[in-house]
Structure formats: C-alpha cells, structure tokens
N, C-alpha and C positions, 0 to 999 in steps of 0.2 A: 429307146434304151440307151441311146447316145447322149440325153442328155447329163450335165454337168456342172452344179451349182457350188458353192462358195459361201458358206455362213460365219460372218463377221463374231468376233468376242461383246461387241456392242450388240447384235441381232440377239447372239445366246442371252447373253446378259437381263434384256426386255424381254423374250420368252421366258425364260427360266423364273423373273421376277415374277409373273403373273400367271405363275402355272407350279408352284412348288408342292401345294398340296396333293398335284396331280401325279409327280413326278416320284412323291413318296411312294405312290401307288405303284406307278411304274417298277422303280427296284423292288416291292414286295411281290410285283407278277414274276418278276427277273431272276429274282432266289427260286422263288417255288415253282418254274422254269428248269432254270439250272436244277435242280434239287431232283427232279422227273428224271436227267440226264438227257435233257433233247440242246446239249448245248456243247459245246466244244471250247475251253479254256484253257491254252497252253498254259505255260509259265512263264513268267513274264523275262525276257532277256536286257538286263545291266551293260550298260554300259560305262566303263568308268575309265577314269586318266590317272598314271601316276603321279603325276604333279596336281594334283587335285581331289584327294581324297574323298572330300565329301560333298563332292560332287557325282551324280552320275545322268544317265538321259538312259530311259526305259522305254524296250515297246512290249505294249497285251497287244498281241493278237489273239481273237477269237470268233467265233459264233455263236447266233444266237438263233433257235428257232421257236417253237411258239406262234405267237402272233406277229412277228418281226419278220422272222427267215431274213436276215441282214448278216451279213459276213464285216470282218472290219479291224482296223490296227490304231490305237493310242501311242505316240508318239512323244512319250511326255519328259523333261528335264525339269530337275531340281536341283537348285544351285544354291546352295546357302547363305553364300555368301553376297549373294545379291540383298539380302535384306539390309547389311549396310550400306548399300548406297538409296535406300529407301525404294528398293525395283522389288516386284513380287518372284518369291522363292522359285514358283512353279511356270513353264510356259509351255503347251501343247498345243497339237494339232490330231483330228481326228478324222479317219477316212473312211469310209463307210461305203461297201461291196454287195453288190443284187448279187445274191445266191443263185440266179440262174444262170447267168452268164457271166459271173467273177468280174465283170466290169467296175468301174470305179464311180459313185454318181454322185460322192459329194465330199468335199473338203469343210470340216468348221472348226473354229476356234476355240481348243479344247482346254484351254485352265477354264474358263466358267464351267463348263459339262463336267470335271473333273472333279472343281469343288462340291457343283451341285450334287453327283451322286455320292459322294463319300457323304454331304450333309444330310442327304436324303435316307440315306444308310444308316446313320448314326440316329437320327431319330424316328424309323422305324426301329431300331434296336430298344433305343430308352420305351417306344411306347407298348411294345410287345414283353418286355421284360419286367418293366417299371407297372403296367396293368393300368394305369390311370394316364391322363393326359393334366396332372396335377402336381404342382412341385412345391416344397419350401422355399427351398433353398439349392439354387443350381448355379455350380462353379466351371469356367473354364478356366483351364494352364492354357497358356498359350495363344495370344492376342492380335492374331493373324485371319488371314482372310478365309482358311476354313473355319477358323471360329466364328467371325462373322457371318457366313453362310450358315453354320450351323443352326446360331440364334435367329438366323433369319427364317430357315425352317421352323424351328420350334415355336415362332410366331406367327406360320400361315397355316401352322397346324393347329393354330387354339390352344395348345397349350396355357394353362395358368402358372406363372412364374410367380410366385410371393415376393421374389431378391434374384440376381441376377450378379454372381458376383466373379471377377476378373482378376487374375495375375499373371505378371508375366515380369521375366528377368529385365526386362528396359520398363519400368514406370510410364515412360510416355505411348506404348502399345497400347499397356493396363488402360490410362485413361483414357486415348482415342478409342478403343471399342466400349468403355466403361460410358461413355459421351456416345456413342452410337444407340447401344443397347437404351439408353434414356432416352434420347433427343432421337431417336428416329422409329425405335423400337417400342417405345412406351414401358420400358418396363420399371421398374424400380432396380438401380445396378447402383454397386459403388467395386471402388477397388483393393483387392484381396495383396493384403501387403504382405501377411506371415502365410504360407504355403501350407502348411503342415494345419495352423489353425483354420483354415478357411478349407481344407478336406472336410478337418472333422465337423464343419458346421452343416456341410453340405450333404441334400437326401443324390444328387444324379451328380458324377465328375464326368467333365468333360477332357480329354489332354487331345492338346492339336497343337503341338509342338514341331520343333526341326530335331530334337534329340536323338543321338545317334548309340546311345546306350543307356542303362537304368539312372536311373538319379533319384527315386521313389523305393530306398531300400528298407527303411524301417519296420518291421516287423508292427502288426497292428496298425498300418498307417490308414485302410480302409475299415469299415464297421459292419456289421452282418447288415443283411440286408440292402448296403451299400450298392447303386449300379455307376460302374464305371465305361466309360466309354471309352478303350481304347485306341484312340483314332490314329494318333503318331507312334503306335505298335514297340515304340521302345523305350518307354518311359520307367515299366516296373520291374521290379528285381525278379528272377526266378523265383526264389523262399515266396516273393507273395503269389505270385501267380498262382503256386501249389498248393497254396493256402484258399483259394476263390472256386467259384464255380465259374468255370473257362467257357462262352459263347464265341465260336468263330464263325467268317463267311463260310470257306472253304476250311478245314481243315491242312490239308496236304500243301495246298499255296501258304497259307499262314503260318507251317514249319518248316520255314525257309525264311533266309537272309537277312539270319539275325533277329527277326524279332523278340519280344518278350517272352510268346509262349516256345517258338524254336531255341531261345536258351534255354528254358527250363526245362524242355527235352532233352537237349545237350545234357547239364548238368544232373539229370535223375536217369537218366539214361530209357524213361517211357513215355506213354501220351495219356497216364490213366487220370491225370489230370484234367484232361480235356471231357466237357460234356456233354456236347454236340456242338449241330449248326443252327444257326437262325431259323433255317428253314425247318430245322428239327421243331422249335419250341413254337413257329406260326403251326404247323399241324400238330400239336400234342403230341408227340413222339420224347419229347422233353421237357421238362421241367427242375425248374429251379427252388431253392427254399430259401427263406430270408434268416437262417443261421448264419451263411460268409455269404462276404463281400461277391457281386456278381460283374465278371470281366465278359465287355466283350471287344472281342480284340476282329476287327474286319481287314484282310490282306491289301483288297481294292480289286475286284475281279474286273478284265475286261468286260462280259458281258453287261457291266453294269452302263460301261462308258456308250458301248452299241445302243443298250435302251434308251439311255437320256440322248443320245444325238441323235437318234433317228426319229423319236418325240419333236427336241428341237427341229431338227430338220423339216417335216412335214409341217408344224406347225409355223417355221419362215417360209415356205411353199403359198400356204395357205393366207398369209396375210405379204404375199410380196415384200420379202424382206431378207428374200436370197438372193443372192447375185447370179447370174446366167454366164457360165464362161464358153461361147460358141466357137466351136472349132477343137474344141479343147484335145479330141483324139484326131490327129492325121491323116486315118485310115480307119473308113468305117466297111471298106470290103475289103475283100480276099484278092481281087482280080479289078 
C-alpha cells in the first residue's frame, strides 16, 4: 500500500499513443459513471494573479467509483502566453489517491492525460452526435496541441475524413498541423485562410483555441445540422448559443467561469437552451434534430483526468515504464 511511482509525459505520451481507441472508451464508461452519480466532482478552484490576467493554474479534485474507486487532484496551468515563446500553453501534474486508505500512489505527467481526455471527449462527442464515423469536410480553429491530439484521435478511431481543413490566427500553426494532419496523419489537409468561409464548408467544427471571450458572433454563422465541438468553451456569442441545440458534460460545471453557454445564461437570464448531457444522448434520454446547428460545449470534468491516469498508470506498471520512488513516505507506522 506504500508503494509510490512517478509516470513521465514521455511514458503518458507512448501509452496514450497506442491506446487512444481504448481511452475513448474509457471517458464513455466515465460519463455514464458519473451520469449513475457514483462519482464526486467538486468544481474546479482558479487560481489567478493580478498582474497576469490571463493567466490562471486550476485544481479538479474528485472521485471516481465504478471500476476505478480511485480518488485524485489535476493540478493544471495555463499560461498563454507561453505560446510566444514557442512553450506549450498548458503544464500539469496528476495525483491519483487508493480510496481505501487516502494514501497517495502515483504522480504523472498531466498535459498528455489532459489533452488526451479532452480529445478523447471531443470525439466521443462528434461520434455519438454526428451517428456515423464519416465526414466531408472537418475544420479545426485552432492549431495547437489539442488539436493535434484531437485529429490524432479521430485517426485511431477510423474515422473517414474526405479534407481535413486548419486555421488559425498565426499561419505558421495553420501549416505546421496542416503538414502534420498530411505527412503524419494521412489525411488530405490544406490550410483554411478565410474563417467564416471554411465553417460554412465544413460537415464537424472543431474550436480548440486560447480565446477568452466570443469572437464567432455573426448570426447564421453555423448551418442546421452542423456539429460543433466546443472545446475552448469561449469561442461563441450567446445569440448563437441560443440559436443551437446545447450538449454539455456537466451542466452545472459548464455554467460557470464564463463560458459560452454560462454567458448566454447570463444574458437570457435561463438554462432552457440547454438540452442535456452527453450521457443523456449515449442512453436515449436525448436527442437532437438536424434543423440547428448542434453545440457541444464539455467543461473538462476531473473524473475524466482520474480515468485516463489511472489507465495510464496501470498500463506503465504493466510494461515497466513507471518510475519506483522508494522511501517516498517517512512513516509507514503509528509507533
């Protein structure tokens, strides 16, 4: 019960790589988990500076039970501005807690586990929403390393992509994932220059931005039928929001700090916009219609972060690929 391992970003990284199909799986046990209520998800506590706006370092703590019974706290900063010096935005650490005895038994490297379940999320969303594992034309905003993750899921999912198309406010993102998605991805990409034109071409939007308020305000900017993936939660104006059929993880967590559909709450002063959760529409409790645009907008619940590390984690156990830190508690008795 004392022991105490250490999972490297490089160890998550080669798990996660040859295991994403699995791990979609995982968040879809992890909803319809949480969704039973055998789970515990505080709300997540901000951290922020006044000399640094947009900036902040968040911890989820939660639990998760089910087939886990694992306790545990995400750790995670995002710093914006780190993307001009070419450093990635987000850097975490993930602690993960035996339910029986609150003990601590593992430390890992939580931007991979972080990106991987928000991708993993996002493309259970598109395949449960979307009905098919088949696309025309699929666009990401936002040329960063959850987007990369994301297409890297929709790749080990089978997915068929016809185009694979990329924008983003620095051109040299656009092409380095536009150059990924091809040369490493297989797929047929190019890069989406006019924003607005390249929505309307597209059947799935992907936004996985740093945006910290709407910038997506034009009325008609999505098409019935349309699924959007809300992944950077602040992309779209209230008026559209209200205009969509609204899919969230949580609810409750998701009308909060600022997001897209917490503004449009704000502003109408209801939630009757909202149409359930995810877990609604995997048990037919909900559905959707391809008259408007379909949002789905996910907060980023801890328990998702618990199931993906604790995947990882067993699975560096199992092929020796966690580090052993011996000694690591001081006092393993009372007396």
């Amino acid at each position: 019960m004392f022991d105490f391992h250490v999972v490297s970003g490089e160890t998550a990284r080669r798990v996660i790589g040859r295991s994403r199909s699995q791990i979609v799986d995982q968040v879809r046990d992890t909803y319809l988990t949480h969704d039973l209520g055998d789970s515990v998800n505080p709300n997540s506590y901000f951290l922020r500076f006044p000399d640094k706006p947009d900036s902040r370092i968040i911890a989820l703590p939660a639990y998760l039970g089910g087939a886990h019974s694992v306790a545990g706290i995400k750790w995670i900063a995002s710093f914006p501005g780190n993307i001009e010096r070419s450093v990635p935005r987000a850097s975490a650490v993930l602690l993960l807690n035996d339910y029986e005895t609150g003990y601590p038994f593992a430390c890992l490297e939580a931007a991979q586990i972080s990106a991987a379940r928000t991708a993993a999320s996002a493309v259970l969303a598109a395949e449960t929403l979307h009905g098919s594992r088949t696309v025309r034309r699929l666009l990401v905003i936002g040329a960063g390393i959850i987007a990369r993750n994301i297409l890297e899921f929709f790749t080990d999912r089978d997915w068929q992509l016809d185009e694979v198309l990329v924008h983003d406010r620095d051109p040299r993102y656009a092409e380095s994932l536009t150059a990924y998605a091809s040369g490493t991805l297989g797929h047929r990409a190019s890069v989406a220059a006019e924003r607005d034109k390249a929505i309307a071409e597209a059947d799935v939007v992907v936004l996985a931005t740093t945006a910290g308020e709407p910038y997506i305000t034009r009325p008609g900017t999505f098409a019935p039928g349309q699924i959007v993936l809300n992944i950077s939660l602040r992309d779209i104006d209230p008026e559209i929001i209200a205009g969509a059929y609204n899919i969230l993880d949580d609810i409750d967590h998701c009308l909060t700090a600022n997001t897209s559909p917490h503004l449009a709450e704000q502003k109408f002063g209801h939630r009757e916009f909202i149409n359930g959760t995810l877990a609604d529409v995997i048990r037919a409790r909900r559905k959707v219609a391809p008259d408007r645009p379909v949002i789905f907008s996910p907060f980023g619940l801890g328990v998702l972060d618990l199931a993906v590390g604790a995947f990882v984690h067993r699975a560096a156990l199992e092929e020796n690929e966690a580090t052993a830190i011996k000694g690591f508690f001081g006092e393993t008795t009372r007396w």
